[in-house]
C-alpha positions in Angstrom: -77.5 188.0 314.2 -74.2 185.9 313.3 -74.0 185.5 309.5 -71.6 182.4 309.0 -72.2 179.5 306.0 -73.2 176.3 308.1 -72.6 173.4 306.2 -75.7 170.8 306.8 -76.3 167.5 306.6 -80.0 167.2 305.2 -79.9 165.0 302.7 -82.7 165.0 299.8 -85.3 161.9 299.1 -85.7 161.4 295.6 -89.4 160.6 295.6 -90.4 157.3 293.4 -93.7 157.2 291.1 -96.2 154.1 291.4 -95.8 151.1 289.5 -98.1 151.1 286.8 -98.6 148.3 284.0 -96.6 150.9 281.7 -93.2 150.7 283.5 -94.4 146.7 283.8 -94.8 146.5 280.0 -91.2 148.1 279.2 -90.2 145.3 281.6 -91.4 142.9 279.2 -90.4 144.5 276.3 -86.8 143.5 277.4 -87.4 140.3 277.8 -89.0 139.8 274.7 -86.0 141.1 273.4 -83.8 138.7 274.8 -86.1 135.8 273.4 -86.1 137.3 270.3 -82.3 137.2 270.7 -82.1 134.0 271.7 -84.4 132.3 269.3 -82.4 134.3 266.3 -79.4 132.4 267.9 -80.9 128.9 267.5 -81.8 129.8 264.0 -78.5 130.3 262.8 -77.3 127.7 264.8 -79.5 125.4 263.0 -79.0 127.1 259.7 -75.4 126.4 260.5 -75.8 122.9 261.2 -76.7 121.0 257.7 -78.4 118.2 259.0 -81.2 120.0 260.9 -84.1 121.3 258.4 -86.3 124.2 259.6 -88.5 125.8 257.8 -86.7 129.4 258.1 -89.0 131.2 256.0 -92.4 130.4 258.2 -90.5 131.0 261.7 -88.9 133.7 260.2 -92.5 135.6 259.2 -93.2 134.9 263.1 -90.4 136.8 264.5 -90.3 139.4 262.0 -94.0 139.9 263.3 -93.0 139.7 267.0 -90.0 142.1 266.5 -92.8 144.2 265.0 -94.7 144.8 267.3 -91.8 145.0 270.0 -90.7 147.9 267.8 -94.1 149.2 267.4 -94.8 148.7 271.8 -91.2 150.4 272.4 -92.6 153.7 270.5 -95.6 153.3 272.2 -93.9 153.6 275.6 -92.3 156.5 274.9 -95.9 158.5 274.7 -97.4 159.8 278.0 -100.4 157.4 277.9 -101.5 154.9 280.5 -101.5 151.0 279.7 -104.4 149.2 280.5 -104.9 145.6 281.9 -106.2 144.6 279.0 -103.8 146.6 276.5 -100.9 144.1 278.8 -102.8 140.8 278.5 -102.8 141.5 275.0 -99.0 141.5 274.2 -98.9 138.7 276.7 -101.2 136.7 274.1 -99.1 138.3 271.3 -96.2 136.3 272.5 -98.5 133.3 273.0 -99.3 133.1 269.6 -95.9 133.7 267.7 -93.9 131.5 269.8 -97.2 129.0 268.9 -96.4 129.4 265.6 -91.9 129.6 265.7 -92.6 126.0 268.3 -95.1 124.3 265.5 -92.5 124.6 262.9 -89.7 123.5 265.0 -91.0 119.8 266.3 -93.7 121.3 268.6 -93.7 120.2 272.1 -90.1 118.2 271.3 -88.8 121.9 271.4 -86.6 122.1 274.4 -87.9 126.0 274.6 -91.7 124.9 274.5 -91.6 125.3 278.5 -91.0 129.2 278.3 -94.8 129.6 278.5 -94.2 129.3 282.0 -93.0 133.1 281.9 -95.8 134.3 280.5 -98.2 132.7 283.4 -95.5 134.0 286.0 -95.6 138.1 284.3 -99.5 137.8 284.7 -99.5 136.6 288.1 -97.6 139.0 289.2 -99.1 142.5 287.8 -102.4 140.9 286.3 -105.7 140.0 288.4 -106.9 136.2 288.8 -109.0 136.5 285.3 -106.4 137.7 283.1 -103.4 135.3 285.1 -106.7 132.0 284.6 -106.4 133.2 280.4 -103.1 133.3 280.0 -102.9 129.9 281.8 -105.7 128.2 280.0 -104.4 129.2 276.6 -100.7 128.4 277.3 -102.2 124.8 278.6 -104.1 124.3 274.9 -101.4 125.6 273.0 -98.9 123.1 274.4 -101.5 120.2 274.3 -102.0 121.0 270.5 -98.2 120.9 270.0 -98.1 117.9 271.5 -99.9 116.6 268.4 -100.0 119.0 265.8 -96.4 120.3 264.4 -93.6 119.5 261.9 -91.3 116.9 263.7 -88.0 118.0 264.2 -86.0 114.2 264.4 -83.0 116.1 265.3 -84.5 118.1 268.5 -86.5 114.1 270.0 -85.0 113.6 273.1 -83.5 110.2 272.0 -81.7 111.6 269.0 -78.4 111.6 269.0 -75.9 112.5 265.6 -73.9 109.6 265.0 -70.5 110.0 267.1 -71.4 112.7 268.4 -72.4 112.8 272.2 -73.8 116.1 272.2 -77.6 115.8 272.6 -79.3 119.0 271.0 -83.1 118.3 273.5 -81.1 118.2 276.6 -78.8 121.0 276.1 -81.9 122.7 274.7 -83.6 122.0 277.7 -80.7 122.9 280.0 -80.6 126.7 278.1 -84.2 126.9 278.2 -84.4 126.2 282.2 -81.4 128.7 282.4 -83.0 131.5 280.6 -86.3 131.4 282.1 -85.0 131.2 285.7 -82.7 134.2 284.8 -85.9 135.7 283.3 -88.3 135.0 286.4 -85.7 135.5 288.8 -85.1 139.2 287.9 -88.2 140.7 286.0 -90.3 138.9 288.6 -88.9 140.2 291.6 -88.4 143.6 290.4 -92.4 143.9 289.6 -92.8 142.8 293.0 -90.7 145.3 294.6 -92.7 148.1 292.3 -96.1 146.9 293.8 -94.6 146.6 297.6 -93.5 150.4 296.9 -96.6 151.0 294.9 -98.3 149.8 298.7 -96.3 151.9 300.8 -96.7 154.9 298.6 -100.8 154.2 298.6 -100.5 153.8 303.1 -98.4 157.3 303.1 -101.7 158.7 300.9 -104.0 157.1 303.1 -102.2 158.6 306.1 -101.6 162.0 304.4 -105.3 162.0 303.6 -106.3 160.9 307.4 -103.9 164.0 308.5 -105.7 166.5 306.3 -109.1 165.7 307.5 -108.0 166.3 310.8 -106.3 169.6 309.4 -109.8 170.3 307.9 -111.3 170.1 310.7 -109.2 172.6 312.8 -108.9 175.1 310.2 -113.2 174.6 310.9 -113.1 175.4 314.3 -110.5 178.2 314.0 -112.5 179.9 311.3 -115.5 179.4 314.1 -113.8 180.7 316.7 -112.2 183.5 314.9 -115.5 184.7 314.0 -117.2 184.5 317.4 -114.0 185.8 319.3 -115.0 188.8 317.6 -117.9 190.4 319.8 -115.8 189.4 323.5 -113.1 191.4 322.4 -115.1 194.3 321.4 -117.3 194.1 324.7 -113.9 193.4 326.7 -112.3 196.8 324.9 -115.3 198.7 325.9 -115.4 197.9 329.4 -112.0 198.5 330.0 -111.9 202.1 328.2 -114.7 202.5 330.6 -112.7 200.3 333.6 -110.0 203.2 333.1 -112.0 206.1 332.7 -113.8 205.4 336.3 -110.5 204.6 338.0 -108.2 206.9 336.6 -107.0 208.2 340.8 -106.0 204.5 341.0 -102.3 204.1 339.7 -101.9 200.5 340.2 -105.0 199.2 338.8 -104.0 201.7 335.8 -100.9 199.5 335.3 -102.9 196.5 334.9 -106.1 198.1 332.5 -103.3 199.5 330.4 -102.0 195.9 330.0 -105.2 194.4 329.7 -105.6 196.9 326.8 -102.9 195.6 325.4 -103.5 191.8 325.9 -106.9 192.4 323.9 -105.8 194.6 321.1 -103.2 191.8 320.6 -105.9 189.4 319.9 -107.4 191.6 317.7 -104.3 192.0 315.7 -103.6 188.6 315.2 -107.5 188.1 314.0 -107.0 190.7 311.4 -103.7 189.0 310.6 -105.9 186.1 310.3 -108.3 187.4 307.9 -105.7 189.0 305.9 -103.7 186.0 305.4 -107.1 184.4 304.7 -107.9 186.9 301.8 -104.4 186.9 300.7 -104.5 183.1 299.8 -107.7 183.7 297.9 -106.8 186.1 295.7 -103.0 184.6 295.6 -101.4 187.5 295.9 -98.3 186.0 297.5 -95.5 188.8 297.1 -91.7 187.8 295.7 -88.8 188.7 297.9 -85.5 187.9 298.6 -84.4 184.6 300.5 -82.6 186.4 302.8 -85.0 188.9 304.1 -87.6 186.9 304.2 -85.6 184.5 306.6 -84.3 187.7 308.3 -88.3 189.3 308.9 -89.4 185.9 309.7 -86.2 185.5 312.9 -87.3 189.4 313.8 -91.0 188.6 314.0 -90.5 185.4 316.2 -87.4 187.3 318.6 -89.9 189.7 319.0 -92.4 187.2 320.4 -90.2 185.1 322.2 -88.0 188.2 323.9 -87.1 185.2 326.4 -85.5 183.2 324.2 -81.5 183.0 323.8 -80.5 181.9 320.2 -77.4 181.5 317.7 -78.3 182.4 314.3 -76.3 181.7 311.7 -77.8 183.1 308.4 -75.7 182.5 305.4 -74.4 186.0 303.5 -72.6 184.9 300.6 -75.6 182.7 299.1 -77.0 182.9 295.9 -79.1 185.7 295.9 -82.6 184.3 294.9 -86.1 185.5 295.2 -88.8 183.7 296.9 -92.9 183.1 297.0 -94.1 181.7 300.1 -97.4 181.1 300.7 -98.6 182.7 304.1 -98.6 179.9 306.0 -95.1 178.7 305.7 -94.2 181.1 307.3 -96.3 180.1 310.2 -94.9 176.7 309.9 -91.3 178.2 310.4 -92.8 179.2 313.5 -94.3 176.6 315.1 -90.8 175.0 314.7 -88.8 177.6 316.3 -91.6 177.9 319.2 -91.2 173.8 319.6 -87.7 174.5 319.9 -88.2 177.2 322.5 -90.1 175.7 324.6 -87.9 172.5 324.8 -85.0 174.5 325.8 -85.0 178.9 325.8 -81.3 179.0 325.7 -78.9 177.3 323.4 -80.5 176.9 320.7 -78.8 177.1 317.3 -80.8 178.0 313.9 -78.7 177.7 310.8 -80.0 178.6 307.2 -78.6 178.5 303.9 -80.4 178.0 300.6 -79.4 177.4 296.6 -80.8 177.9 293.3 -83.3 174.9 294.4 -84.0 174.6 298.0 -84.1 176.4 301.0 -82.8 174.7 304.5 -83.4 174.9 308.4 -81.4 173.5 310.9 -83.1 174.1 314.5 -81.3 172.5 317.4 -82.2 172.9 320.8 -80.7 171.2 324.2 -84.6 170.3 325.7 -85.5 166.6 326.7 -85.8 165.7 323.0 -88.3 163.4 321.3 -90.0 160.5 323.3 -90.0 157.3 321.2 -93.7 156.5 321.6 -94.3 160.1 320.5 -91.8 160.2 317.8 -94.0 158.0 315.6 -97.0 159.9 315.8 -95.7 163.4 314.7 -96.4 164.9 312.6 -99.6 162.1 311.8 -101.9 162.7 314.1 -102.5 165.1 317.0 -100.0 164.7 320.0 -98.3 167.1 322.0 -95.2 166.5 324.1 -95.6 169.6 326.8 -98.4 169.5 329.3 -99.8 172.8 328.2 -99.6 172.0 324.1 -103.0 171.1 322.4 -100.9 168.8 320.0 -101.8 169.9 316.9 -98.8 172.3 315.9 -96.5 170.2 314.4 -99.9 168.4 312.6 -100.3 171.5 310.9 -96.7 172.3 310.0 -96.7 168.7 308.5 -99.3 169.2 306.5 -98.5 172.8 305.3 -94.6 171.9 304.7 -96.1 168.6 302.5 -98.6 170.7 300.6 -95.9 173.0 299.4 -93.4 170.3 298.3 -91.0 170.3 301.8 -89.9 168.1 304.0 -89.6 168.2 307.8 -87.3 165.7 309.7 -86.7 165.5 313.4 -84.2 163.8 315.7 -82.8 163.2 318.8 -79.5 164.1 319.2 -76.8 161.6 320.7 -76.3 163.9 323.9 -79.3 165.8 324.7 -81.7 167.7 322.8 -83.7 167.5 319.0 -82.8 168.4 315.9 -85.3 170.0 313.5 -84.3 169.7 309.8 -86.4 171.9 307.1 -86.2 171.7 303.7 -88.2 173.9 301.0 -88.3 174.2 297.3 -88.0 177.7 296.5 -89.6 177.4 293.2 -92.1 174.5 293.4 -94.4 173.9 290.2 -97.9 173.2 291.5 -98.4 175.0 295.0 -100.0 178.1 292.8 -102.4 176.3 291.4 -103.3 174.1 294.4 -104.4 177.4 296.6 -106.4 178.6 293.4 -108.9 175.3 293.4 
């Protein structure tokens, strides 16, 4: 066994959560902020200019209220709790109705900014169901009507008032900010909630294929527990009619030779369904012992050159490591197996294993020189039961999916430009939750 340090080239997936309505609501918070921001601007801008007369004190009682409860959402947000559909609709109507109140005392629908309703209607139609997105609509529809006929004129902000020399016209420059703000606005906080629910899709079709890949897990590890019980009584008949196979032909050397290893073919079976039922009680009572990385990796590479005596590999098993211990679960180490197996059977020669771990992770790199991966199979591994050798039932890489995934891994294979596969591993050596998943 070669001990060299390989450098790999597995590279890590950071995994992404689902888009919920909280992550949406801190989007919103933002942009709430920028109103707020942006209103304050035209406040002092107005305040500035002498000839335009707001009534400060009511719109300022409105934003101090809106920047209220932006402050009070904002600590909200930091708390581990869910947000509802309803808990969003709500600040969406919270806006409504102070922006209702800042646009009534600031020449109602003669406000250039009176159009930024529109972003509230756009938020709900993109994270909020058809009833919410109709409410928000049918209020922001009323509350512009009203304004239409109910405020404190503003002749400063009508659209045909214009400041004796001066050309600048406050509605249309109003107008022009207010379409650039809200485009900015919809543009970005728009598309990025509809990238969170296209990945919040994807991430629900992986589930739905993880869950489809389980049930078929399920229902081997049904028939193998079948089978594992009924193999029991053939083997003991087998072992008793070849003691007494032996014992009647003992003058015949040859057929000796072939009992002996008939003996030996059976009591292998039984061996691996004691294994079986250990491993089985093992996982039950969880007691999973801690060793070293190394020798685990190192009994692991004996057990499978001892089945595989046929097999000519190059193992390079990093020495100078960290030295960290490790908790398996029994049938990782299967897992491992069925890869190296795969690997063998593609091509018994040539085929390089390198390992190396750190404080985190623990990696596999199994090449081989075989055929390598058919494209019409290559999308079905791992998913679904499909073999790629004539005599394979399909199901070994389903299972080391499955088991890898449970455990918090990830297995990768490729083609490789030439000829052959490569089969990348990668384990967390201290994952949070496997523990308590065998428990339940």
């Amino acid at each position: 066994m070669n001990s060299n340090n390989p450098k790999s080239d597995t590279t890590n997936r950071a995994p992404f959560t689902l888009a919920d309505h909280g992550q949406h609501l801190g989007y919103w918070v933002i942009i709430r902020t920028l109103v707020l921001i942006c209103l304050g601007i035209a406040a002092l801008f107005c305040l500035w200019r002498d000839s335009i007369n707001l009534p400060f004190t009511e719109i300022l009682i409105a934003l101090v209220i809106l920047t209220s409860v932006n402050l009070l959402t904002f600590s909200r947000l930091r708390q581990k709790l869910p947000v509802t559909d309803i808990e969003f609709f709500i600040q969406l109507l919270i806006d409504l109705a102070c922006l209702s109140a800042v646009f009534y005392f600031s020449g109602g629908a003669n406000n250039p900014f009176v159009s930024y309703f529109l972003v509230p209607i756009c938020i709900s139609a993109a994270t909020l169901n058809s009833r919410y997105t109709l409410s928000i609509t049918t209020i922001s529809i009323i509350s512009y009507s009203i304004l239409l006929f109910f405020n404190i004129p503003l002749p400063a902000l009508a659209p045909h008032q214009h400041h004796g020399g001066d050309s600048l016209n406050l509605h249309a420059l109003g107008m022009w900010l207010n379409f650039f703000i809200s485009a900015g606005l919809i543009t970005y906080f728009v598309v990025k909630m509809a990238r969170d629910l296209r990945l919040q899709e994807a991430q629900l079709n992986r589930w739905r294929e993880d869950q489809l890949r389980d049930e078929q897990v399920m229902a081997v590890a049904t028939l193998a527990a079948g089978t594992a019980h009924e193999l029991g009584t053939p083997l003991s008949s087998m072992k008793l009619l070849l003691n007494e196979l032996r014992d009647e032909y003992q003058s015949n050397t040859h057929l000796q030779k072939d009992l002996v290893l008939l003996q030996d073919q059976v009591a292998h079976c039984s061996t691996i369904l004691r294994n079986l039922i250990a491993t089985a009680e093992q996982t039950k009572d969880g007691q999973v012992a801690k060793e070293p990385v190394d020798n685990y990796c190192k009994n692991l590479l004996e057990n499978w050159q001892l089945m595989r005596p046929d097999v000519t590999a190059q193992i390079h098993l990093a020495n100078n490591q960290v030295s960290v211990e490790c908790q398996f679960h029994p049938t990782i180490a299967q897992a491992i197996l069925n890869l190296l197996n795969n690997a063998a059977d593609a091509s018994p020669t040539n085929i390089q294993i390198d390992i190396h771990w750190d404080k985190q992770q623990l990696y596999w790199t199994i090449t081989d020189e075989g055929p390598g991966i058919n494209k019409e199979v290559q999308a079905h591994l791992g998913k679904s039961v499909v073999s790629t050798k004539n005599k394979g039932m399909g199901i070994g890489l389903l299972l080391t999916q499955t088991t890898i995934n449970r455990y918090g891994g990830e297995v990768r294979l490729y083609n490789r430009a030439i000829r052959g596969a490569i089969t990348e591993l990668v384990l967390p050596l201290k994952p949070p939750s496997v523990a308590s998943n065998h428990d339940e």
